[in-house]
N, CA, C and O of each residue as an XYZ file, in Angstrom:
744
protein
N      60.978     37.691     70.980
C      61.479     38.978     71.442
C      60.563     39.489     72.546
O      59.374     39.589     72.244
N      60.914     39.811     73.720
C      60.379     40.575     74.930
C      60.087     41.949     74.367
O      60.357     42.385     73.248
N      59.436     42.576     75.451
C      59.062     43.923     75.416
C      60.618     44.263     76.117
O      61.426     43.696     76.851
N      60.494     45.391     75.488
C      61.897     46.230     75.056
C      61.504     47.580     76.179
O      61.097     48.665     75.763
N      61.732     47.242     77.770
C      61.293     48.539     78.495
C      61.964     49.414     78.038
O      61.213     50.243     77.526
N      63.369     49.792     77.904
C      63.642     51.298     77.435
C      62.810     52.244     76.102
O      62.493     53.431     76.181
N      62.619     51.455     75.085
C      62.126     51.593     74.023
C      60.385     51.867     74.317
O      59.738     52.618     73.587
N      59.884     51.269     75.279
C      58.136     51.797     75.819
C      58.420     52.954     76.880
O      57.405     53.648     76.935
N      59.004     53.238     77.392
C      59.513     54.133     78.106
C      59.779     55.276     77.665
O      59.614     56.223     78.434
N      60.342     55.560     76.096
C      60.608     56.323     75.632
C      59.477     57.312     74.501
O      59.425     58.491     74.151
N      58.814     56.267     74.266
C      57.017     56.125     73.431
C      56.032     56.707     74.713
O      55.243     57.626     74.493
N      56.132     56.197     75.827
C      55.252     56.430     76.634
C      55.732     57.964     77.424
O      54.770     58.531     77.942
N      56.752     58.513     77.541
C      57.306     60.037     77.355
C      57.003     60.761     76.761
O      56.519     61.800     77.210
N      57.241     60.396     74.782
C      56.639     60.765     74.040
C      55.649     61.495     74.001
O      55.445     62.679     73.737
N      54.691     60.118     74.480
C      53.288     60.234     74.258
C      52.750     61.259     75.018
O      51.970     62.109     74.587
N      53.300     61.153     76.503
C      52.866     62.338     77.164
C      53.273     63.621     77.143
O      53.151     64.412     78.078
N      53.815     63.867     75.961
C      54.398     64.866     75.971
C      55.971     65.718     76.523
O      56.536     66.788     76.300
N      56.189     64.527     77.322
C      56.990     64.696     78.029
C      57.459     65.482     79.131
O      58.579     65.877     79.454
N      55.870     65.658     79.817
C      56.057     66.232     81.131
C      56.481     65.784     82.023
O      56.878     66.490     82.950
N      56.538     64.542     82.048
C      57.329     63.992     83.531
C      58.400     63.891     83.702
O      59.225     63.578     82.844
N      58.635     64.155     84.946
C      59.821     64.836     85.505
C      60.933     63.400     84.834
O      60.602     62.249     84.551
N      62.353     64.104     84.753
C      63.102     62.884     84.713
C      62.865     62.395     82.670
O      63.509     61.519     82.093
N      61.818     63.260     82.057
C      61.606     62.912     81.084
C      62.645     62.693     80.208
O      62.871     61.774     79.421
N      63.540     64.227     80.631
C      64.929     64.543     79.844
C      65.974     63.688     79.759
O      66.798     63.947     78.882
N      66.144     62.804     80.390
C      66.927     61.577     80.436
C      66.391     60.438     79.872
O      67.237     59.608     79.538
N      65.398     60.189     79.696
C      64.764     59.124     78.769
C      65.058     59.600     77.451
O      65.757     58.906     76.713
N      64.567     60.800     77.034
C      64.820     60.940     75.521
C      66.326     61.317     75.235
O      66.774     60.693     74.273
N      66.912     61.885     75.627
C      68.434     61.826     75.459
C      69.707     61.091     75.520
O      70.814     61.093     74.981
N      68.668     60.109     76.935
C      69.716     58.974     77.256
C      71.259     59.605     78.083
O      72.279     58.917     78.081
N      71.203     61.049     78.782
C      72.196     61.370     79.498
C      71.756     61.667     80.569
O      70.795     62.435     80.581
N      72.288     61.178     81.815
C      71.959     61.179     83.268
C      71.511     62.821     83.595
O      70.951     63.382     82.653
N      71.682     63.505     84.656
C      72.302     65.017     85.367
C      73.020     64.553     85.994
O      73.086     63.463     86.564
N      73.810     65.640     85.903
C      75.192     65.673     86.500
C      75.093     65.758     87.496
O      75.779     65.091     88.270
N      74.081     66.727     87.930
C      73.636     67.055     89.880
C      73.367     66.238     90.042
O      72.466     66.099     89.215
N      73.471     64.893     90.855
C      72.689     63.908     91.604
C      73.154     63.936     92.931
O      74.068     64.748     93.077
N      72.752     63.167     94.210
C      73.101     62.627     95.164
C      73.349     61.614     94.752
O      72.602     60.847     94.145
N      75.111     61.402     95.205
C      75.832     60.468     94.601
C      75.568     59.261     96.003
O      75.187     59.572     97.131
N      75.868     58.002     95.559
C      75.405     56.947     96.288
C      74.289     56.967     96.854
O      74.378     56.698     98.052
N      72.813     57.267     96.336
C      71.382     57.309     96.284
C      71.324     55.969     96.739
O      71.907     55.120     96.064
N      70.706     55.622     97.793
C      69.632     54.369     97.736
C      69.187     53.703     98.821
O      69.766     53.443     99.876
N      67.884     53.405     98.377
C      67.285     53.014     99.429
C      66.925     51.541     99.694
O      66.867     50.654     98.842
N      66.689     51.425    101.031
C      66.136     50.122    101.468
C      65.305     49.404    101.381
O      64.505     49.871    100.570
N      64.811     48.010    101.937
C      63.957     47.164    101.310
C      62.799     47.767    102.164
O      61.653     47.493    101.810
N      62.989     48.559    103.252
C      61.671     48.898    103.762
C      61.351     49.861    103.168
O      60.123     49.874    103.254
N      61.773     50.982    102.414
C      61.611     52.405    101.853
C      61.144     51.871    100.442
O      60.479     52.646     99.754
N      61.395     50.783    100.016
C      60.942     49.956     98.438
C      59.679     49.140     98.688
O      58.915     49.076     97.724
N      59.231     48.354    100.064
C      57.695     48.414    100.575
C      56.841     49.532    100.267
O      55.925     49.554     99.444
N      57.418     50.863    101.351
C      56.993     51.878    101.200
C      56.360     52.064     99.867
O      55.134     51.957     99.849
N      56.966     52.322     98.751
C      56.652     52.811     97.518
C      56.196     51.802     97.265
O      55.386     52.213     96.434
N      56.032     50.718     97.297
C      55.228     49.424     96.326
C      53.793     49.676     97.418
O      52.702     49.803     96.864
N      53.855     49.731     98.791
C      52.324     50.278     98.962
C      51.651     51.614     98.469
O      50.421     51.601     98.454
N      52.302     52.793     98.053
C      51.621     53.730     97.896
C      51.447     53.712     96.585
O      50.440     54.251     96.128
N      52.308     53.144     95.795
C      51.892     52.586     94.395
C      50.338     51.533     94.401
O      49.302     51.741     93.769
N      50.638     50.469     95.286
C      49.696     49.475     95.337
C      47.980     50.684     95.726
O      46.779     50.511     95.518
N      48.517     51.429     96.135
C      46.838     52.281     96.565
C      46.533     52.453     95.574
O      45.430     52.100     95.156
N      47.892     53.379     94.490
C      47.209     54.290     93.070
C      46.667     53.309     92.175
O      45.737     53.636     91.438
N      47.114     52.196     92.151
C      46.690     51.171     90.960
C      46.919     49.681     92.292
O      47.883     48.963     92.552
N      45.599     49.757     92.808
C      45.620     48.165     93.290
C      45.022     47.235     92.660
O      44.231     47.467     91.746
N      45.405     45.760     93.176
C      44.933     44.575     92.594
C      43.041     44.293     92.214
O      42.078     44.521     92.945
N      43.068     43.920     91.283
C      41.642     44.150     90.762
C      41.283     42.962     90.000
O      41.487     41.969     90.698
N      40.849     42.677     88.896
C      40.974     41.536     88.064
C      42.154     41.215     87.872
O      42.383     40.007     87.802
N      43.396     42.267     87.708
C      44.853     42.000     87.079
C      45.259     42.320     88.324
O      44.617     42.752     89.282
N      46.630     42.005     88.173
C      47.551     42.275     89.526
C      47.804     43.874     89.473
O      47.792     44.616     88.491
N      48.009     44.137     90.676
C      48.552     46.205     91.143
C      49.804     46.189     91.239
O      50.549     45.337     91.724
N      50.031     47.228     90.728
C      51.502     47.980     90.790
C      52.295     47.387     91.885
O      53.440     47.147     91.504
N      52.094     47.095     93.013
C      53.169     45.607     93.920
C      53.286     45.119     93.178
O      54.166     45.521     92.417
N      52.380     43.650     92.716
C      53.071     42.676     91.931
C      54.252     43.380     90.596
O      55.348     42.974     90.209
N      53.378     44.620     90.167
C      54.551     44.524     88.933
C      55.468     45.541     89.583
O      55.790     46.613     89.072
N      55.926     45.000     90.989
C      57.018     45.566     91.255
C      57.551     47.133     91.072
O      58.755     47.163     90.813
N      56.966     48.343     91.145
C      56.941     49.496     91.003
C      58.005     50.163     91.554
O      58.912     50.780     90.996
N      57.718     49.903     93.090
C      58.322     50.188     93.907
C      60.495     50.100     93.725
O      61.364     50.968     93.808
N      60.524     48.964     93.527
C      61.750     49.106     92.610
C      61.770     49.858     91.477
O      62.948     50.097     91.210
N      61.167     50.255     90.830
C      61.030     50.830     89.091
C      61.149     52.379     89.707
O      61.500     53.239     88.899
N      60.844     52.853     91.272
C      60.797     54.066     91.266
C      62.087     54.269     91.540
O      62.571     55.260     90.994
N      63.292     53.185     92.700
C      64.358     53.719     92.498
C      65.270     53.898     91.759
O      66.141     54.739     91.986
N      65.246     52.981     90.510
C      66.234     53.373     89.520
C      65.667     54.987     88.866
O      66.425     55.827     88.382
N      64.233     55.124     88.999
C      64.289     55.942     88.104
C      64.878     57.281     88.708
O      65.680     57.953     88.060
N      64.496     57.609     89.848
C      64.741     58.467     90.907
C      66.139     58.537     90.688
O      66.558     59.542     90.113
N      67.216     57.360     91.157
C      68.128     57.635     90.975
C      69.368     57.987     89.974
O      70.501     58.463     90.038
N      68.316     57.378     88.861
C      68.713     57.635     87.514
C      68.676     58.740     86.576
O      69.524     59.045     85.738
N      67.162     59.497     86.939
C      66.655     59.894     85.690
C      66.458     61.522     86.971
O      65.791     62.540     86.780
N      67.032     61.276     87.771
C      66.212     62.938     89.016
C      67.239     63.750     89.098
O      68.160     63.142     89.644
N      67.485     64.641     88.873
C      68.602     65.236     89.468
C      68.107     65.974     90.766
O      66.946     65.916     91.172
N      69.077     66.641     91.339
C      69.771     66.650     93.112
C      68.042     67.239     93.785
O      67.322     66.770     94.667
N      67.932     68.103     93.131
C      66.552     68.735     93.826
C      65.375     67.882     93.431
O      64.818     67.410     94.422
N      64.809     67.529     92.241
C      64.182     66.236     92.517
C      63.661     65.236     93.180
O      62.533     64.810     93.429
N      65.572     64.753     93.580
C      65.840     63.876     94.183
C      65.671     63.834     95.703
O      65.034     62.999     96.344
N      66.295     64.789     96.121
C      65.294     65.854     97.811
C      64.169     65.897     98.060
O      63.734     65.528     99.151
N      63.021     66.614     96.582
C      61.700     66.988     97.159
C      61.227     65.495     96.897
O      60.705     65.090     97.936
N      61.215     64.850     96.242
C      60.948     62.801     96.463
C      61.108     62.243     98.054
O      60.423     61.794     98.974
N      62.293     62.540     97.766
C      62.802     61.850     99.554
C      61.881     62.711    100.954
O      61.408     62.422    102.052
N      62.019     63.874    100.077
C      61.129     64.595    101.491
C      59.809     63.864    101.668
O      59.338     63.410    102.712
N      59.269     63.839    100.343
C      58.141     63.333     99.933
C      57.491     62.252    100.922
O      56.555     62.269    101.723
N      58.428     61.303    100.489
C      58.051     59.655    101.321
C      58.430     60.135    103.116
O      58.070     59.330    103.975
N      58.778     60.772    103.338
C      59.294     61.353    104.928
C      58.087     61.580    105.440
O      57.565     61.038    106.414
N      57.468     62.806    104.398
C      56.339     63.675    104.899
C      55.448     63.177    104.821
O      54.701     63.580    105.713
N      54.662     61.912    103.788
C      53.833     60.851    104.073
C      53.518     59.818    105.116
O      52.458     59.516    105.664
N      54.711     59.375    105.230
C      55.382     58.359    106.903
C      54.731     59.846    107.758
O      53.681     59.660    108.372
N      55.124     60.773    107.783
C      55.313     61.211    109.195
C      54.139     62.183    109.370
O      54.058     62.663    110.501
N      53.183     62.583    108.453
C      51.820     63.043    108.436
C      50.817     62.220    108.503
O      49.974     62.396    109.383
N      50.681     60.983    107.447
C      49.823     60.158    107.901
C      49.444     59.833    109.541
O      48.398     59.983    110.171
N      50.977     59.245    109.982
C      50.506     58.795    110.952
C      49.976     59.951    112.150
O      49.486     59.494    113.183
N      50.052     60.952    112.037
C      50.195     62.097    112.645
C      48.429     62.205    112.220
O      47.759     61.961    113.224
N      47.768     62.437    111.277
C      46.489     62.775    110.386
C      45.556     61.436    110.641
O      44.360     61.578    110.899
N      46.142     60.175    110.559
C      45.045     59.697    110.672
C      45.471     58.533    111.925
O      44.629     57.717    112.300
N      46.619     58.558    112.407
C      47.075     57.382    114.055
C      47.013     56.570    113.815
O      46.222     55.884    114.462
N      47.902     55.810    112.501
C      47.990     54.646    112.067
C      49.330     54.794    111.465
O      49.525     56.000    111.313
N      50.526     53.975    110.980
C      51.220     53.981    109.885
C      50.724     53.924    108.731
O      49.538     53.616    108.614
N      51.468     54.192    107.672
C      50.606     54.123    106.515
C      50.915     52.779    106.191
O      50.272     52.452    105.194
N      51.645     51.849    106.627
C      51.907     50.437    106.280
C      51.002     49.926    106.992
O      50.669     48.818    106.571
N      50.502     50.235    107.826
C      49.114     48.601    108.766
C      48.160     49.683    108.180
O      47.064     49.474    108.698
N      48.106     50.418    107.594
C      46.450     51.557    107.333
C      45.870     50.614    106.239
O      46.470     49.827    105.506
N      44.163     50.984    106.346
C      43.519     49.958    105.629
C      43.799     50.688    104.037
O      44.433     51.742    103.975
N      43.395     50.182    103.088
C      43.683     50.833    101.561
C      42.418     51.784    101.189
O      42.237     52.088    100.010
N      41.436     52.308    102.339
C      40.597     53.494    102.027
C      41.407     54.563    102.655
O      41.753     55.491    101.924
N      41.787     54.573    103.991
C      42.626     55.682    104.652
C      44.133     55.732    103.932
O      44.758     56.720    104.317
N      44.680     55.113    103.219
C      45.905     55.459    102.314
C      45.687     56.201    101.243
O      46.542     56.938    100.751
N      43.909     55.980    100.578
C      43.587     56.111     99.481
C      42.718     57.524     99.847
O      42.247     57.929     98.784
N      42.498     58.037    100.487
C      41.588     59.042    101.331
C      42.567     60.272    101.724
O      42.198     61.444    101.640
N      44.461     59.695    102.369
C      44.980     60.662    102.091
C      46.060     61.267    101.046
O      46.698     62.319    101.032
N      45.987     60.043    100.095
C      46.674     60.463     98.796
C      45.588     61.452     98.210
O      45.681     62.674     98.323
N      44.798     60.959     97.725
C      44.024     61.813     97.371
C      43.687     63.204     97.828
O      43.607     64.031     96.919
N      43.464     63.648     99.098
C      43.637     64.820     99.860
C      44.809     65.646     99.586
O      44.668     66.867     99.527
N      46.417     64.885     99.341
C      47.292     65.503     98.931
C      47.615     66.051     97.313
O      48.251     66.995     96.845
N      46.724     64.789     96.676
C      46.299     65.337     95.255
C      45.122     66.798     95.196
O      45.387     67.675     94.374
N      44.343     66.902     95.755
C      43.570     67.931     95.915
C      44.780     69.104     96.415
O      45.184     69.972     95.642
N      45.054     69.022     97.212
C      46.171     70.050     97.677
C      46.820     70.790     96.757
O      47.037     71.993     96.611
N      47.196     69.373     95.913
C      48.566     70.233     94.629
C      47.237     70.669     93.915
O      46.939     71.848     93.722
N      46.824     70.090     93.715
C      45.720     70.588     92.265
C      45.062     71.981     92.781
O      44.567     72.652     91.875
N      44.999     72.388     93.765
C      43.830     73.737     94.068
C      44.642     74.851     94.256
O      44.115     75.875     94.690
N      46.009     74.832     93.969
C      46.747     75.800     93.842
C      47.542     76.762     94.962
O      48.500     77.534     94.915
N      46.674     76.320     95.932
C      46.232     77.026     97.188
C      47.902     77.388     98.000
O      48.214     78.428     98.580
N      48.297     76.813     97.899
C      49.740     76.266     98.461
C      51.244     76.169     97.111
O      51.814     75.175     96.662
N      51.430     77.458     96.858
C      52.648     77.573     95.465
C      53.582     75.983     96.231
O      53.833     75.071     95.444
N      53.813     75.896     97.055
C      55.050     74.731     97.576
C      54.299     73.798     98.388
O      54.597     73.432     99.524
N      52.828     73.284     97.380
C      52.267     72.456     97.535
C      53.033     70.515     97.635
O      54.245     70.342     97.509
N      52.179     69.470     97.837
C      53.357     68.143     98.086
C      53.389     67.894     96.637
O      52.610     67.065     96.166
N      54.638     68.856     95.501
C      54.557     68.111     94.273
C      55.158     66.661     94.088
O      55.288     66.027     93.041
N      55.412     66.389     95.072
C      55.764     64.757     95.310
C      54.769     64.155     94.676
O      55.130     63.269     93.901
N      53.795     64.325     94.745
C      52.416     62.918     94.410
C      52.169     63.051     93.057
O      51.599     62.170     92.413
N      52.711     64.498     92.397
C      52.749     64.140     90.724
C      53.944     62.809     90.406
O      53.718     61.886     89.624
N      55.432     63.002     91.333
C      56.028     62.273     91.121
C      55.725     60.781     90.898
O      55.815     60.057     89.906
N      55.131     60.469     92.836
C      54.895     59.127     92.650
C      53.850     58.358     92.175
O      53.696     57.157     92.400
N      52.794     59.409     91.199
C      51.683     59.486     90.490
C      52.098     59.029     89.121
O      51.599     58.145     88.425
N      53.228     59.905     88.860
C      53.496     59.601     86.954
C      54.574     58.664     87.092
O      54.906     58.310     85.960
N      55.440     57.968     88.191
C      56.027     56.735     88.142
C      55.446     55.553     88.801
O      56.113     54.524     88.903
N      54.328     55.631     89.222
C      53.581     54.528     89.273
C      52.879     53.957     88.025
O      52.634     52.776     87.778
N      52.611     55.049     87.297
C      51.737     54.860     85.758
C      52.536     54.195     84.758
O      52.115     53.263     84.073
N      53.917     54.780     84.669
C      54.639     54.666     84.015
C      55.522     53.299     84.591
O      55.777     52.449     83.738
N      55.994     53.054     85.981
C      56.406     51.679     85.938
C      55.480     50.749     86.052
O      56.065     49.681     85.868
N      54.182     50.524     86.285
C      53.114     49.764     86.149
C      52.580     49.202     84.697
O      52.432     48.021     84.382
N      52.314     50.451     83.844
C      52.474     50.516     82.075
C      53.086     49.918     81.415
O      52.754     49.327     80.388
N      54.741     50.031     82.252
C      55.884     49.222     80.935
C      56.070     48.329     82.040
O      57.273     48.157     82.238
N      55.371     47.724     82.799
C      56.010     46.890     82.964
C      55.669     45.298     82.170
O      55.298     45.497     81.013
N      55.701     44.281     82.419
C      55.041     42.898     81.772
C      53.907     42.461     82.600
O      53.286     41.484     82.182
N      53.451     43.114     83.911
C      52.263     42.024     83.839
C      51.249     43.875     83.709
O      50.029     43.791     83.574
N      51.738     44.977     83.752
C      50.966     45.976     83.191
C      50.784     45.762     81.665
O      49.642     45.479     81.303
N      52.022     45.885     80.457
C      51.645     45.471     78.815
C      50.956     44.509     78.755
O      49.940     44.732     78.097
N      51.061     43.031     79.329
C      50.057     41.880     78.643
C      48.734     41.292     79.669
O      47.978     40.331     79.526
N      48.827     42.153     80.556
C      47.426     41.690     81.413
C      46.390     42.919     81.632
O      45.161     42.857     81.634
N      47.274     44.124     81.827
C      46.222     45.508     81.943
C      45.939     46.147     80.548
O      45.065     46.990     80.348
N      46.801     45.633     79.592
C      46.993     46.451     78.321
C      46.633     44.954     77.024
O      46.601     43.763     77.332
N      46.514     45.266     76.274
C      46.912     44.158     75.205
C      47.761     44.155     74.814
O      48.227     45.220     74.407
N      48.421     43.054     74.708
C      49.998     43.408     74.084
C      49.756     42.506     72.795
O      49.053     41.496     72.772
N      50.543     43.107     71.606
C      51.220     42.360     70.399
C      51.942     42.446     70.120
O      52.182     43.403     69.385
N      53.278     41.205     70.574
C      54.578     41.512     70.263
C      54.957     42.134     69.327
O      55.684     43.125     69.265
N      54.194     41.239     68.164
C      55.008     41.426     66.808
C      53.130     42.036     65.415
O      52.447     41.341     64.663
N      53.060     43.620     65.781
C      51.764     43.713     65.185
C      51.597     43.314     64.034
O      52.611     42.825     63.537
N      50.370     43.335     63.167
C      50.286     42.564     61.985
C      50.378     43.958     61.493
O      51.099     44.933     61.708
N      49.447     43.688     60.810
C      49.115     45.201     59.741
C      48.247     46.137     60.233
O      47.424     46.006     61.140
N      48.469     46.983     59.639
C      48.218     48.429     60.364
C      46.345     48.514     60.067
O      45.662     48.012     59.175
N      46.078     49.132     60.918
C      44.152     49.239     61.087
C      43.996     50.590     61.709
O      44.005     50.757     62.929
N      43.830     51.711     60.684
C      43.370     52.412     61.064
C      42.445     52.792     61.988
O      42.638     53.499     62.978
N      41.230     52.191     61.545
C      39.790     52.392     62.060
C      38.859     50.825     62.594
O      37.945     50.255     61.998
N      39.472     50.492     63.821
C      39.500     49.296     64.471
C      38.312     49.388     65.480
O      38.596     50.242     66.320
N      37.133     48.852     65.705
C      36.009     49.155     65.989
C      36.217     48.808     67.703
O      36.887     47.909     68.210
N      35.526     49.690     68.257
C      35.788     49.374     69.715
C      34.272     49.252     70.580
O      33.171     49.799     70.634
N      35.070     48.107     71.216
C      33.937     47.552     72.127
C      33.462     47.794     73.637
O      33.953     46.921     74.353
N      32.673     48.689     74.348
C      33.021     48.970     75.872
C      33.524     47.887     76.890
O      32.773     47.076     77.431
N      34.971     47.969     77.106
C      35.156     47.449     78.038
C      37.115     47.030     77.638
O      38.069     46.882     78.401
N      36.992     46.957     75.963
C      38.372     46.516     75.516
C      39.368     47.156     76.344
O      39.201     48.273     76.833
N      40.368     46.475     76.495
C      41.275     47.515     77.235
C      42.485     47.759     75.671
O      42.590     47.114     74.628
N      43.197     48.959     76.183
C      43.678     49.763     75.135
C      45.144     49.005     75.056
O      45.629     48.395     76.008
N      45.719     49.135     73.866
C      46.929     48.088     73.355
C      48.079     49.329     73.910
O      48.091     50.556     73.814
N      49.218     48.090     74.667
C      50.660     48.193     75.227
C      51.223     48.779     74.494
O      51.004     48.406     73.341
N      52.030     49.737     74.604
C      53.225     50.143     73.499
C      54.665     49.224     73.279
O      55.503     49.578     72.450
């Protein structure tokens, strides 16, 4: 038996409480009705997101959010799980990245090295976080908690970044931990 993405998807919601956006459709399992109908994007706009994913979680000992393919994982979810306004401030999102970066630092963000991608995500994370700006870029929570989340469930995130056990044995409360273990897949 495979890992069951809807079913870690729904644990990993859970778990967070279920702040992320789009949450409401995971646990209910019913779309919104508001969407932009025929949503979707291209193989260059699915680069796009597999590099700005690849910044938040790049390749390291295990493979980054590219390899486990993110960038696809953001459009179903987007188009699945966002309704209409969502689905706008996202799209604005990736617009206003393309078209500030290169503007901020005179590079695309596709040939930019992975410190200046990583230098202005982060800057835009400071932004939302300092309050400073009520209609701050809440985009980067977006492509922040679906990078985590399609990276997490995905298969080379559960059995290479995570431990995975398909099928657990018996239950262990109080399981002694070692610095460095990495923490078990849902």
């Amino acid at each position: 038996m495979g890992i069951n993405r809807r079913e870690a998807l729904k644990s990993m919601v859970l778990m967070m409480g279920g702040t992320m956006i789009g949450a409401n459709v995971i646990l209910t399992g019913c779309a919104p009705e508001d969407r932009i109908e025929g949503l979707d994007f291209s193989e260059s706009e699915i680069a796009f997101m597999d590099e700005i994913a690849e910044t938040i979680i790049p390749a390291t000992d295990t493979p980054g959010a590219k390899e486990a393919g993110v960038g696809s994982f953001m459009t179903v979810m987007v188009r699945e799980t966002y309704n209409k306004e969502q689905q706008e401030t996202f799209i604005n999102g990736l617009n206003d990245i393309k078209k500030n970066f290169k503007s901020e630092v005179g590079v695309e963000f596709m040939d930019a090295s992975h410190e200046q991608r990583l230098n202005f995500l982060n800057a835009l994370n400071e932004e939302l976080r300092s309050g400073n700006n009520e209609s701050g870029p809440k985009y980067i929570s977006m492509l922040k908690d679906l990078t985590v989340l399609g990276y997490f469930t995905s298969e080379i995130g559960a059995t290479q970044a995570l431990r995975y056990v398909e099928t657990p044995g018996r239950y262990d409360g109080c399981m002694d931990y070692k610095k460095g273990d990495k923490a078990f897949a849902l």
